[in-house]
Structures are given as structure tokens and as C-alpha cells.
C-alpha positions as CSV (number, residue, x, y, z in Angstrom):
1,X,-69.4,12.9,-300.7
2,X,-67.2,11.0,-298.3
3,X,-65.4,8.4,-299.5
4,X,-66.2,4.8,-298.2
5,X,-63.5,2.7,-297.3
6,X,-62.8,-0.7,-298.3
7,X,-61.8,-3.7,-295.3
8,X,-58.3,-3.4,-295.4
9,X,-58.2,0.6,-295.4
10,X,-60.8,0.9,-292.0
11,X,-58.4,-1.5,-290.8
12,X,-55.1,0.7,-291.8
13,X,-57.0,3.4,-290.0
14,X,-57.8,1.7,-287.1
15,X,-54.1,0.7,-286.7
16,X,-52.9,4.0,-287.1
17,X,-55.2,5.2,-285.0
18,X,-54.5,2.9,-282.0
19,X,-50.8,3.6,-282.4
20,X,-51.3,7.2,-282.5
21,X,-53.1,6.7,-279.1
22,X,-50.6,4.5,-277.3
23,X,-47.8,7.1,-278.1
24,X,-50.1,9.7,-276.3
25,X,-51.0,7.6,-273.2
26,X,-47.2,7.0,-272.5
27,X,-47.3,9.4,-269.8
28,X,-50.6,8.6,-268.5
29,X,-50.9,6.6,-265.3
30,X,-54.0,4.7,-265.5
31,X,-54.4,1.3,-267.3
32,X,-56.8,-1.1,-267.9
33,X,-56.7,-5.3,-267.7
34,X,-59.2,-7.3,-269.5
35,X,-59.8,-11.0,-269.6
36,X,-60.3,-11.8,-272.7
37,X,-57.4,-9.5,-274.2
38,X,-55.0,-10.5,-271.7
39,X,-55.6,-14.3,-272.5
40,X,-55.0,-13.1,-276.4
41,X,-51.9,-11.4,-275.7
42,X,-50.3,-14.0,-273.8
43,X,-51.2,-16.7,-276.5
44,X,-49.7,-13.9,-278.9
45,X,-46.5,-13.4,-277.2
46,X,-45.8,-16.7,-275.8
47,X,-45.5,-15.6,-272.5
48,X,-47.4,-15.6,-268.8
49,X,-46.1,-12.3,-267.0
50,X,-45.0,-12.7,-263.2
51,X,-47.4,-10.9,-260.9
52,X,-46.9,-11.4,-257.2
53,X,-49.5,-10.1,-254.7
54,X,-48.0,-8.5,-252.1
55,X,-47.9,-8.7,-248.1
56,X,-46.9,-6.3,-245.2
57,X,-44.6,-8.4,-242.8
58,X,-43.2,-7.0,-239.1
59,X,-39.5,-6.0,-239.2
60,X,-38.2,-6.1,-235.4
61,X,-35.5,-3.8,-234.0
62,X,-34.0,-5.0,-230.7
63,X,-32.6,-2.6,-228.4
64,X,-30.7,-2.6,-224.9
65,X,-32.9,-0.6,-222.6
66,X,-34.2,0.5,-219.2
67,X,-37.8,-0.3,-219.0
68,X,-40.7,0.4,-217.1
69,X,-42.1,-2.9,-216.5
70,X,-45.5,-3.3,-214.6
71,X,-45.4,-4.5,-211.2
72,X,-46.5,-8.4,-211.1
73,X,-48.1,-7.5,-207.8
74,X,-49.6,-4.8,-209.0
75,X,-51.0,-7.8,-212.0
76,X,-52.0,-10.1,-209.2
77,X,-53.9,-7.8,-207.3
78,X,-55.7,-6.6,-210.9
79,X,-56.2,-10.5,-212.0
80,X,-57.5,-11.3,-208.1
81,X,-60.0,-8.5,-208.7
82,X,-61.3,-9.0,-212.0
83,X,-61.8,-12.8,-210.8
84,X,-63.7,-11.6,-207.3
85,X,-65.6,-9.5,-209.6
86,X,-67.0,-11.7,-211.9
87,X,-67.3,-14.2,-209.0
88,X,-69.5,-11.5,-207.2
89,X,-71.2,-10.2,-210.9
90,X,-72.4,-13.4,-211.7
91,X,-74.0,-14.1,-208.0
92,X,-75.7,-10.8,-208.0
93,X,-76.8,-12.1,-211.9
94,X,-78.4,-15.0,-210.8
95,X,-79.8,-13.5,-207.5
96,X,-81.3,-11.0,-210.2
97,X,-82.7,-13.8,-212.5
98,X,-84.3,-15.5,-209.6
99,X,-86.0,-12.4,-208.7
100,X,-87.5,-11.7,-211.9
101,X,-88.8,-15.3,-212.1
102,X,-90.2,-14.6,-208.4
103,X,-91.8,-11.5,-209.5
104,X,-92.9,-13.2,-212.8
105,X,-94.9,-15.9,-211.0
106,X,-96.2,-13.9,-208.7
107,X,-97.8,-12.0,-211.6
108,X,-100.3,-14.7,-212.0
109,X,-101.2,-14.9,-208.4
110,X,-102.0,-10.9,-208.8
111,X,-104.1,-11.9,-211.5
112,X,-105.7,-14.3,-210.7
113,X,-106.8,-12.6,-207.3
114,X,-107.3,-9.6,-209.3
115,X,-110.4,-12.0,-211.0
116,X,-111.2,-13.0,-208.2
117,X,-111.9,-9.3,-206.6
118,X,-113.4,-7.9,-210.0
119,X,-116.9,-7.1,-209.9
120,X,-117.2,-6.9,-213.2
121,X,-119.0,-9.4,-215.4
122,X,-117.0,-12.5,-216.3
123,X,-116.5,-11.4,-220.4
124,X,-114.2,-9.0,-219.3
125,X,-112.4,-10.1,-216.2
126,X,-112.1,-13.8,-217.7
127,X,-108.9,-11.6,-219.7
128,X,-106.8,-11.5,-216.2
129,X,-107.2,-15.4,-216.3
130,X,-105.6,-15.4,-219.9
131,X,-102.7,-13.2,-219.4
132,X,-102.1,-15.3,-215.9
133,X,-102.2,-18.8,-218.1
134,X,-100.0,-17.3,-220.6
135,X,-97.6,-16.0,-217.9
136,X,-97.7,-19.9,-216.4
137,X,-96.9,-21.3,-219.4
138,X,-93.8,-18.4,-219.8
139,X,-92.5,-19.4,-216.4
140,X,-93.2,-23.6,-216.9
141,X,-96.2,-23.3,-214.5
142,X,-98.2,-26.8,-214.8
143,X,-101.2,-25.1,-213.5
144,X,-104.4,-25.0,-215.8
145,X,-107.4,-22.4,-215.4
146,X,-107.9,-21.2,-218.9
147,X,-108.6,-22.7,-222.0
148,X,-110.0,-21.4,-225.3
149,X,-109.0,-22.4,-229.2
150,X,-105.5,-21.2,-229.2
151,X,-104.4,-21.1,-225.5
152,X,-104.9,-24.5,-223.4
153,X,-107.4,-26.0,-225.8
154,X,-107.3,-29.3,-223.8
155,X,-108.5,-27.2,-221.3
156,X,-111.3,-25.9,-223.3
157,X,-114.0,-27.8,-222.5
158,X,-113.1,-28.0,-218.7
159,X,-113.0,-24.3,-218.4
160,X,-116.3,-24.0,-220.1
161,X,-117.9,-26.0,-217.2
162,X,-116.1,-23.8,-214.7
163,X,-117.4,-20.5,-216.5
164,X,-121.0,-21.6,-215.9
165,X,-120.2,-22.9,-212.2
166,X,-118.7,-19.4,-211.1
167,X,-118.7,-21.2,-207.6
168,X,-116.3,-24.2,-209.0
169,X,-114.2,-22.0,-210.9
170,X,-113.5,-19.7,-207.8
171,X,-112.4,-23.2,-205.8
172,X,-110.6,-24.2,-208.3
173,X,-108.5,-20.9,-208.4
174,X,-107.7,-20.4,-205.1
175,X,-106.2,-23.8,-205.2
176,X,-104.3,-22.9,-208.1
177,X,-103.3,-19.8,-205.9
178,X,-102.2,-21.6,-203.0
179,X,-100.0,-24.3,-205.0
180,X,-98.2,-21.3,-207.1
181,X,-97.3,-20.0,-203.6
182,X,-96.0,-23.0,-202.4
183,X,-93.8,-22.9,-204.9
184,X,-92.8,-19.4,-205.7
185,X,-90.3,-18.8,-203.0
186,X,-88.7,-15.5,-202.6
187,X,-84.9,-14.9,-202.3
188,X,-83.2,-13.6,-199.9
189,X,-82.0,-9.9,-200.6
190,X,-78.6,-9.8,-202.0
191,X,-75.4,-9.9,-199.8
192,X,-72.6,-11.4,-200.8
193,X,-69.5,-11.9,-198.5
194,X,-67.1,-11.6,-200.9
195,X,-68.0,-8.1,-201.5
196,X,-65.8,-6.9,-198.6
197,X,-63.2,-9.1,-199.8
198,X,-63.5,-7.4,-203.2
199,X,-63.4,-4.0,-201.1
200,X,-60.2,-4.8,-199.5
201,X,-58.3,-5.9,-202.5
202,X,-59.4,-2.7,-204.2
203,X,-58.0,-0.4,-201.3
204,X,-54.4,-2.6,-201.5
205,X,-54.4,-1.7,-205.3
206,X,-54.8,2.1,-205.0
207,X,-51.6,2.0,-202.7
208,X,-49.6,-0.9,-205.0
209,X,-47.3,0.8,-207.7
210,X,-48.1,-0.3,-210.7
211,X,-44.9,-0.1,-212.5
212,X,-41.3,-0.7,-211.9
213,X,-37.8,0.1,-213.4
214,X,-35.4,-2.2,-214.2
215,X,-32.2,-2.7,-216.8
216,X,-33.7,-5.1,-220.0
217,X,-35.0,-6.7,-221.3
218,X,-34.1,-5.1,-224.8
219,X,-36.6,-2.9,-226.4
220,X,-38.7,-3.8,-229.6
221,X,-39.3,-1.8,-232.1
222,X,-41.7,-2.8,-235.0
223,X,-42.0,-1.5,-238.8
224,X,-43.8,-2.5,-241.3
225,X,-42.8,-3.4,-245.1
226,X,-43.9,-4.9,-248.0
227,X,-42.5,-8.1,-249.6
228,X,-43.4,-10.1,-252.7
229,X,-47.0,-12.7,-252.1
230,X,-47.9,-15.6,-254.1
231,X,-47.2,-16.0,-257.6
232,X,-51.1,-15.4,-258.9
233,X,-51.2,-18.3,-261.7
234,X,-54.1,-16.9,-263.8
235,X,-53.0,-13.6,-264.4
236,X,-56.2,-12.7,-266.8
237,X,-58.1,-12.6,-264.1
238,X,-56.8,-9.4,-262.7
239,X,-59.4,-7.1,-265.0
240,X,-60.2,-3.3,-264.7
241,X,-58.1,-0.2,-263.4
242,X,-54.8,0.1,-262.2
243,X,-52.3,2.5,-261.1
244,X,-48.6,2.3,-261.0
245,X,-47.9,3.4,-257.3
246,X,-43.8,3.5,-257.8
247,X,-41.3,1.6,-259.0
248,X,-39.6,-0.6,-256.8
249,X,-36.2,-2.8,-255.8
250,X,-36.1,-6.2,-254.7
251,X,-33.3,-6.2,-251.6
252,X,-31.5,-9.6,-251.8
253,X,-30.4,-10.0,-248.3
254,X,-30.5,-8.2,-245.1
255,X,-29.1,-4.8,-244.5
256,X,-28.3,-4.1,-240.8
257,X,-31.0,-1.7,-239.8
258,X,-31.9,-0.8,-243.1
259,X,-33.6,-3.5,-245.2
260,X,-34.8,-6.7,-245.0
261,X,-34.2,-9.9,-247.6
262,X,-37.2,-9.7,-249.9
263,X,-37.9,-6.4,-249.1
264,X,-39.7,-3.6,-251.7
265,X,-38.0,-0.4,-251.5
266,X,-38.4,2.4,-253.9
267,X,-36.1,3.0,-256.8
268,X,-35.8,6.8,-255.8
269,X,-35.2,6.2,-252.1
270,X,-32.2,3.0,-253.0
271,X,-30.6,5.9,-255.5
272,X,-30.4,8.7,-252.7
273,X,-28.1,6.3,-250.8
274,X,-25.3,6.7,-253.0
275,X,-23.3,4.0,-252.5
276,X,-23.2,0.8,-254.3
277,X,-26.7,-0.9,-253.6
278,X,-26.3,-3.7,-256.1
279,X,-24.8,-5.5,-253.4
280,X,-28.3,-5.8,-252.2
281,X,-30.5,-5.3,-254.9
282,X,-32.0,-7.4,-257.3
283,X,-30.6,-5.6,-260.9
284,X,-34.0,-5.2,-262.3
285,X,-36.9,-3.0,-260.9
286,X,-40.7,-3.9,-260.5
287,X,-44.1,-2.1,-260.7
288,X,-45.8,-1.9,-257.7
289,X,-49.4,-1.0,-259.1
290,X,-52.9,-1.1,-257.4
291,X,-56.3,-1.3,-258.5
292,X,-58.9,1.5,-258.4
293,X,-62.4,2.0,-258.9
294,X,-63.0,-0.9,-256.7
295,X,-64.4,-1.9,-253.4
296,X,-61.4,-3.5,-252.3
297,X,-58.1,-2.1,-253.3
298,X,-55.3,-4.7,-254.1
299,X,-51.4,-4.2,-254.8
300,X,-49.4,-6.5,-257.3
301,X,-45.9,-6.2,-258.3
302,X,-45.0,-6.4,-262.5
303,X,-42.6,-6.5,-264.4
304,X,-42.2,-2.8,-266.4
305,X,-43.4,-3.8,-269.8
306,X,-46.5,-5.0,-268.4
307,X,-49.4,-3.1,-269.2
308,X,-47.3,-1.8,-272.4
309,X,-47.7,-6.0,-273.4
310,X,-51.2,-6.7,-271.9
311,X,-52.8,-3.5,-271.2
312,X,-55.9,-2.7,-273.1
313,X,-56.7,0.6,-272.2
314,X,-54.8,3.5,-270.9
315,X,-56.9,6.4,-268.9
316,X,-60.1,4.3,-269.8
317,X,-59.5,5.6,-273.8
318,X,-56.7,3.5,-275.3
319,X,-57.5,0.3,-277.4
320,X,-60.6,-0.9,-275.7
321,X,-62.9,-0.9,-279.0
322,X,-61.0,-2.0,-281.3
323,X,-59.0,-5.1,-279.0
324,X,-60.0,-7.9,-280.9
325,X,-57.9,-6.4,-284.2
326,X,-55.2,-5.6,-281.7
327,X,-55.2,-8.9,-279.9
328,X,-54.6,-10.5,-283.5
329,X,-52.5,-8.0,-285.3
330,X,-50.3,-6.0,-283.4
331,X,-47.3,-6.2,-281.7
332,X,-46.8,-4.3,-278.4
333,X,-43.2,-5.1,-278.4
């Protein structure tokens, strides 16, 4: 029978255990951040690691140049057009909208003469009535000439009296009819004068150069590199998995074409220089690392002993069960 194990052996075995496990994660490059452990180990040790976010800034190379430059007539003529256009556009928009509305309103006129012609009995053909009131009230048409529950019901009762005085109603409509025509002018077909105008500019573009050569101004040149962001205050918030990326270099001040002040460069890349970088460099190195599993992937930059002080798991394996004794007990030191 296996022997059972008093408090302070499970313990003993959970220690060795964990230990056992943090030796084999060493090499392993995926760690873990949780709240609650994190807030333990920093009331353990004492000490709030520095994590920075980090931020991609524009580095600007300036060069003396010939340039091809585009042709401020040639930007004129384009500006000119793309005004007369829109000019021209929007006229032809509202000549369009005034049209519709035409066309709309003279939908109810159809209508109502297409009542008017039915021979069928007044049940059925009273329907071209409706869809003619509801087009009215659609186009803000202050006509009434249909009423039930729902549509016109002040006009209910009125309408009523019509339907059983076909003679009345049929009055009563063609006045309708001839006040909607009145009204219901249509535009003039579409011409606008500034479409030769527009025409003209058009042909001048097609035989305008669009670019010219001249000496300067200097040429830009733009690259991208990552610097340290804010100081994030509550580092226990950071929780879940993480990468290290690389390790990194701080550069200290600028380096003619090479680096700028503030500047994250790679460990490997400053020691392929081969000359003395500490002129530039801050002495220690940082973690870049970045978080995974996530919608969002973030970077941070930390110090090296960080996750071997506030990690809680390694590879999703290492210390995660048994935290709580580890957060108490143990020295990551």
C-alpha cells in the first residue's frame, strides 16, 4: 500500500517538483502572467518590474536629389476639373431628383385616372385610389381622396359619402387631378453649359505634362523603428502568454545614419558591428516579448529576470497549480 504523506512532506514534494520543472523550462520560450501571482511576487520581492509598451516612430533620411516633381499646371488643370465636375455632378443630381419627384407625382395622376377608366366594380379599383393617397402623402401632396382606419382616417367618413355618390367622388377627383397638374411641373431635359467647359479643360490636360524635372528639394527617405512607450504602472495586469521576440539594446543617442536616440536594436545585430557600441548603448539589454493566444497582439520590453521573478507558467506546464505555495514560499531569485 502506498504510503500517505503527511503536510509538510506533499509540500517537500511539491517544491521539489516545481523546481525540477523550472530547471527544464529554462530553454522553453513560452511564459505565462497571472494576476494574482504577479501581485504575490512583487509583495514577495519588494519590487514593481519596469515594463514599457512599445511604439514604432518614423526615422527620416534627407537626401540631395533630382526630382520629378508634378507640374502645378498640370495640378490646376486636375483641381479645375474635379471642381467643374462636381459643379456639373451635382446639377445633373438634382435635375435627376426633380425628375423622380415629377415622375413620382405623376404616379397618382395615373392612378387616379386609371380609377377613373376602370370598369371594374369599385371594391377593387378603390385600391388605385389607396396607392395614389399613399404616394401623395410620400411626395407631401395636401390632396385628400381616400380614407379608411389606417390611411387618412379624418378622411374616413368623407370618403364613405363619396363611395356611395360615384358621381361626387368622380368630381371630386378630377379636381384633385387638375390641382396635382398644376403643380407637378416638368423639368427641362438636362443641359448644362458647363459641360463644354468641362470638355475643353479635359482636352488641355491630355496635352499638359504632368511632371517636371528639377535639382531639390532633398529626397526623404522613411524607416520605421521601435522605441520604449509608457511606463505601464499596474504591471499585474498584463496576464496570459508571452513570447520573448529578442533581446534588445537601448541606443543612447543618435548614430549618423544608423540609429536613433531611444532606439531598440537587437543584441545580435549591435555585436556584428564590431566596434565599440557602448558609446551608444545603454549597458544592460531588455526583453522585447509579445503576447499570443490573443486577439490583439501587444509588445512590451522587460527587464531579463522577468518572467524567471513573476512568471507563473512556462509552455502553459510550469507552476500554475501549485502558485499559491510558490507565491508564499519560494524564492525565484
Amino acid at each position: 500500500m502506498m504510503k500517505k504523506l503527511n503536510s509538510k512532506e506533499l509540500f517537500a514534494s511539491m517544491l521539489f517538483l516545481a523546481c525540477g520543472l523550472f530547471s527544464s523550462a529554462q530553454n522553453i520560450s513560452v511564459y505565462g502572467l497571472d494576476k494574482a501571482f504577479t501581485k504575490n511576487r512583487i509583495l514577495r520581492l519588494k519590487s514593481t518590474p519596469a515594463v514599457h509598451t512599445i511604439i514604432t516612430k518614423q526615422y527620416v533620411n534627407i537626401e540631395p536629389t533630382t526630382v520629378k516633381k508634378t507640374s502645378q499646371k498640370y495640378l490646376n488643370l486636375k483641381s479645375s476639373i474635379k471642381t467643374l465636375d462636381t459643379e456639373v455632378r451635382e446639377l445633373k443630381k438634382n435635375y435627376e431628383v426633380s425628375l423622380d419627384k415629377y415622375n413620382n407625382i405623376n404616379t397618382i395622376v395615373e392612378k387616379i385616372n386609371t380609377y377613373l377608366t376602370s370598369q371594374k366594380p369599385f371594391e377593387i379599383k378603390k385600391a388605385f385610389l389607396k396607392e395614389a393617397q399613399l404616394l401623395a402623402f410620400e411626395n407631401k401632396i395636401n390632396e385628400k381622396f381616400y380614407g379608411d382606419h389606417s390611411i387618412n382616417p379624418s378622411f374616413k367618413s368623407r370618403f364613405l359619402v363619396y363611395s356611395l355618390n360615384k358621381i361626387e367622388l368622380k368630381i371630386h377627383l378630377k379636381r384633385v387631378v387638375s390641382r396635382i397638374q398644376q403643380i407637378n411641373i416638368k423639368p427641362e431635359p438636362f443641359q448644362s453649359p458647363k459641360n463644354s467647359e468641362l470638355e475643353l479643360l479635359r482636352n488641355k490636360l491630355q496635352k499638359t505634362k504632368p511632371y517636371i524635372y528639377i535639382n531639390g528639394p532633398a529626397k526623404k527617405t522613411y524607416s520605421n523603428y521601435l522605441t520604449l512607450g509608457n511606463k505601464i504602472e499596474k504591471v499585474y495586469d498584463l496576464t496570459g502568454d508571452f513570447r520573448i521576440i529578442n533581446e534588445s539594446y537601448i541606443i543612447t543617442k543618435d548614430v549618423t545614419n544608423k540609429f536613433k536616440k531611444g532606439q531598440l536594436v537587437e543584441k545580435n545585430k549591435i555585436d556584428r558591428l564590431g566596434s565599440d557600441t557602448r558609446a551608444f548603448t545603454d549597458k544592460n539589454t531588455l526583453y522585447i516579448i509579445e503576447s499570443i493566444g490573443q486577439t490583439n497582439s501587444k509588445k512590451y520590453t522587460v527587464e531579463k529576470s522577468f518572467f524567471k521573478n513573476y512568471g507563473y507558467t512556462f509552455d502553459g506546464k510550469f507552476r500554475y497549480q501549485v502558485k499559491d505555495f510558490l507565491s508564499d514560499a519560494i524564492s525565484l531569485n
